[in-house]
N, C-alpha and C positions, 0 to 999 in steps of 0.2 A: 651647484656650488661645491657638495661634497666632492666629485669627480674632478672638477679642477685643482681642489686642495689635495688629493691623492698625487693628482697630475705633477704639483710642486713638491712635491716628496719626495718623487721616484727623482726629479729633474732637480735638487737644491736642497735641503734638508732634512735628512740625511744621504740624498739622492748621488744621483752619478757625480754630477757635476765637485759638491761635498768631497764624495769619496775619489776622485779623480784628483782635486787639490791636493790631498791629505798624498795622494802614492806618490805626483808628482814629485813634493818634497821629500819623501823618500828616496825616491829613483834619483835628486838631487842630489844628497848625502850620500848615496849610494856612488854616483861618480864622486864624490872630492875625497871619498875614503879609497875608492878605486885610484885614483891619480895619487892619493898620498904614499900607496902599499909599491905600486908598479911604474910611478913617475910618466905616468900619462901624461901627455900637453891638453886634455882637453875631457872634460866632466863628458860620461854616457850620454846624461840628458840633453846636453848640447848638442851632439851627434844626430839623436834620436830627432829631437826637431826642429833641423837645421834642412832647409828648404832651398829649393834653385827657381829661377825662374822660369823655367819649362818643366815641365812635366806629363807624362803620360795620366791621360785622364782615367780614373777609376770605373770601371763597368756597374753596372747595374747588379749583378750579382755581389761583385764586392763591399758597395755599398750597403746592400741588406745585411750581410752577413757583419757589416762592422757595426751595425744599428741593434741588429737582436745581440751581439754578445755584447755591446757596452751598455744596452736595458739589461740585461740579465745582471750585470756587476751592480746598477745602480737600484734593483729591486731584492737584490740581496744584501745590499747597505740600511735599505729601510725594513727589511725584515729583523735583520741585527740587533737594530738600534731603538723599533718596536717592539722587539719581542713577539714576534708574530710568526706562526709557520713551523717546522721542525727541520731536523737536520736531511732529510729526506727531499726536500725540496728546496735548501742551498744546492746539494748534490748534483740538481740537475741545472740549478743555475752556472752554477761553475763549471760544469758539460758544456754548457752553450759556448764560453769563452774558450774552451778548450777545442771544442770540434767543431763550431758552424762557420769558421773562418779556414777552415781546412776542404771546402768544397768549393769555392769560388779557384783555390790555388791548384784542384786536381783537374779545374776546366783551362784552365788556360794554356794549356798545350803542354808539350813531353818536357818541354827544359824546366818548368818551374812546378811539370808534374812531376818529377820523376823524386822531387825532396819529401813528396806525400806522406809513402809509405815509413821513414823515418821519424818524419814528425807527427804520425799518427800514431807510432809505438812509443813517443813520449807521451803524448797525449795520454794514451789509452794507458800507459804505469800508471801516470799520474792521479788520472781518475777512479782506479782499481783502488789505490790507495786507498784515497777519501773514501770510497763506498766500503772499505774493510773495517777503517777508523771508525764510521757511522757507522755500522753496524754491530762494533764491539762495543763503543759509548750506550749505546742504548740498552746494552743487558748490562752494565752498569749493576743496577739495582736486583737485588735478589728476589724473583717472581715475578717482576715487572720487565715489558717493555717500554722505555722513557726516549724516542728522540726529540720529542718537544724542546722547543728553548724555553719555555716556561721554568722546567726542571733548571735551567743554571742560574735561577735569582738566588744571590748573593752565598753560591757555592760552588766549585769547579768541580769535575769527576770525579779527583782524590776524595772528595767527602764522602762518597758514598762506599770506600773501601773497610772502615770502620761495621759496617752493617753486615760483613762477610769473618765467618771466621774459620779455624781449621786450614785443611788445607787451599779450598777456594780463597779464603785469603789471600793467600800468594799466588792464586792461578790470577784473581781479580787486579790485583797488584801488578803482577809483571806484564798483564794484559793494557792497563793502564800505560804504563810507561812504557813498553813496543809503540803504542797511540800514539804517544805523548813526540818519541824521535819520528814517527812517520811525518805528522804533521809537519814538525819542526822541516826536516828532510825536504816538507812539499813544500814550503816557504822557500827553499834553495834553487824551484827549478822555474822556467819561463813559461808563461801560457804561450798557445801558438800562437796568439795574434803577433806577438813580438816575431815570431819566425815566420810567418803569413808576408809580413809586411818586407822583412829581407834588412839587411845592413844596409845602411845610407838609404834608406828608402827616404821619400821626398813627399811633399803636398800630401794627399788626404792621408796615406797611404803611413806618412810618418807620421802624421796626427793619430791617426788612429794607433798606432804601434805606442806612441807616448800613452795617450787618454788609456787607451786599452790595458798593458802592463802595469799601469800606476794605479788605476780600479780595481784590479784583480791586487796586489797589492796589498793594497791599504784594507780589503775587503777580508783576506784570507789572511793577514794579520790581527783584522779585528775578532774573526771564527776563531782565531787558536788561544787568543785572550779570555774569550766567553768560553770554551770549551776547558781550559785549565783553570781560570783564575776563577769564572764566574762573572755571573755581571757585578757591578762595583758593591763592594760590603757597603752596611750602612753603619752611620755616624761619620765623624768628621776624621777620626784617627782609623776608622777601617778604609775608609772613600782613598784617605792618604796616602795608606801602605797598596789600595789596591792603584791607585795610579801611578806611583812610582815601580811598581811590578810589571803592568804593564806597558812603560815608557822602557823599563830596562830589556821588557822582552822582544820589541820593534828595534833599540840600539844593538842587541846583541845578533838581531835576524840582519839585517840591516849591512851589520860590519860584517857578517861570515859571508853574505850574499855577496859584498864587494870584492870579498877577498877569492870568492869564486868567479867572477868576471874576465881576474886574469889566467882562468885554467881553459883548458880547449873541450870542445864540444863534447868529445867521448865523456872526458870525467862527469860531467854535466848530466848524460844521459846514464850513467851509471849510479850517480846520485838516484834519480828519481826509482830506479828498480831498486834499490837498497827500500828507498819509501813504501815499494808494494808487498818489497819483503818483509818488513817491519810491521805493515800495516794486516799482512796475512796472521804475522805470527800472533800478533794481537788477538785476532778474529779468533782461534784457535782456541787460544787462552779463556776468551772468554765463553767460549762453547764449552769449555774445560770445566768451568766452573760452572757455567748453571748446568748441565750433566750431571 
């Protein structure tokens, strides 16, 4: 019984399926902010999955790879939203969505391998990133190792800058806020499945690119809320100000992200090394300070 009810977790709440709704509606808003800014005839998400009636059937490999990275998004939804696990083992779940859908597309021959090595150097910013941010979040705390999510009930990282003083203060401080735009930054760029799958991609292929993108989404929206705001304060004027904080921080990621929609792939890709440089200098910083 237990294992079934685990089973509806990972699958329904706060599971894939949950956190797939939740992006969907984002990547919804996401185009009708895009079509307000650049006068598009037609919302992204519509694109995304708009299907033909024929279509090239998906391989075997394909389909694994769209199965383990969209469990990975939906067991990193429930670890979120239990509080269960540390930052260390998001890290590799968002790996999974990043890079196991990048192996079906280096098999499939020279014309849709040959995009590999591009989209593996976004990939692999991307991921640098987050492992920089995790690993400066967690010295955090002065003589402590912290990446547990335990650590952010009902406080975000800036809390623990108060416990630092002198000059590690401001190492802890600016180390904090490099994090803080990394993050931000990695909310700006596309997991590969969306490049996996290809523009106008059709049947599984665009399901998967929709499902997949709007998980990773909603998921790495919900990581930058618990990692800045904290989980929700308590009482009913803290739960308040924490929900409208972060409602304003998904509207604000949201409209920047649409407004990046209409720029061309380089600036895209150069976003995301901005994020590992931000993410390095972080890392840095916070070696600075516990040194």
């Amino acid at each position: 019984m237990q294992i079934g009810m685990d089973i509806l977790r990972v699958l329904f709440f706060p599971g894939l399926l949950f956190m797939a709704l939740c992006g969907c509606f984002l990547l919804l808003l996401e185009g009708r902010l895009n079509s307000a800014f650049y006068g598009t005839k037609t919302p992204r998400l519509r694109s995304l999955a708009a299907g033909k009636e024929e279509y090239e059937p998906s391989t075997a490999g394909e389909l694994t790879a769209m199965t383990v990275s969209l469990a990975a998004m939906g067991l990193a939804g429930v670890l979120l939203v239990r509080i269960e696990g540390d930052l260390f083992v998001l890290l590799l779940l968002f790996a999974a969505i990043e890079a196991v859908p990048l192996f079906p597309l280096v098999a499939a021959g020279v014309e849709q391998g040959s995009r590999a090595p591009l989209l593996f150097q976004a990939a692999l910013l991307r991921m640098a990133a987050v492992a920089c941010v995790v690993v400066s979040l967690s010295l955090r705390f002065p003589g402590d190792f912290a990446p547990g999510l335990e650590t952010f009930k009902g406080e975000g990282v800036f809390s623990a800058v108060q416990l630092w003083s002198g000059r590690d203060y401001a190492f802890i401080l600016a180390s904090l806020v490099c994090a803080a735009l990394a993050m931000f930054v990695f909310l700006l760029g596309r997991p590969a499945c969306r490049a996996f799958a290809g523009a106008g991609a059709d049947g599984i292929k665009g399901l998967h690119a929709l499902v997949g993108e709007g998980s990773e989404r909603a998921v790495a929206l919900l990581l930058f809320t618990v990692l800045f705001l904290g989980y929700p304060w308590e009482g009913g004027s803290g739960l308040l100000a924490w929900s409208g904080a972060a409602l304003g921080t998904a509207l604000l990621a949201t409209a920047a992200r649409a407004v990046l929609e209409g720029r061309d792939e380089v600036t895209l890709r150069r976003l995301q090394a901005a994020a590992a440089l931000f993410a390095l200098l972080s890392l840095a910083l916070a070696f600075a300070a516990v040194v």
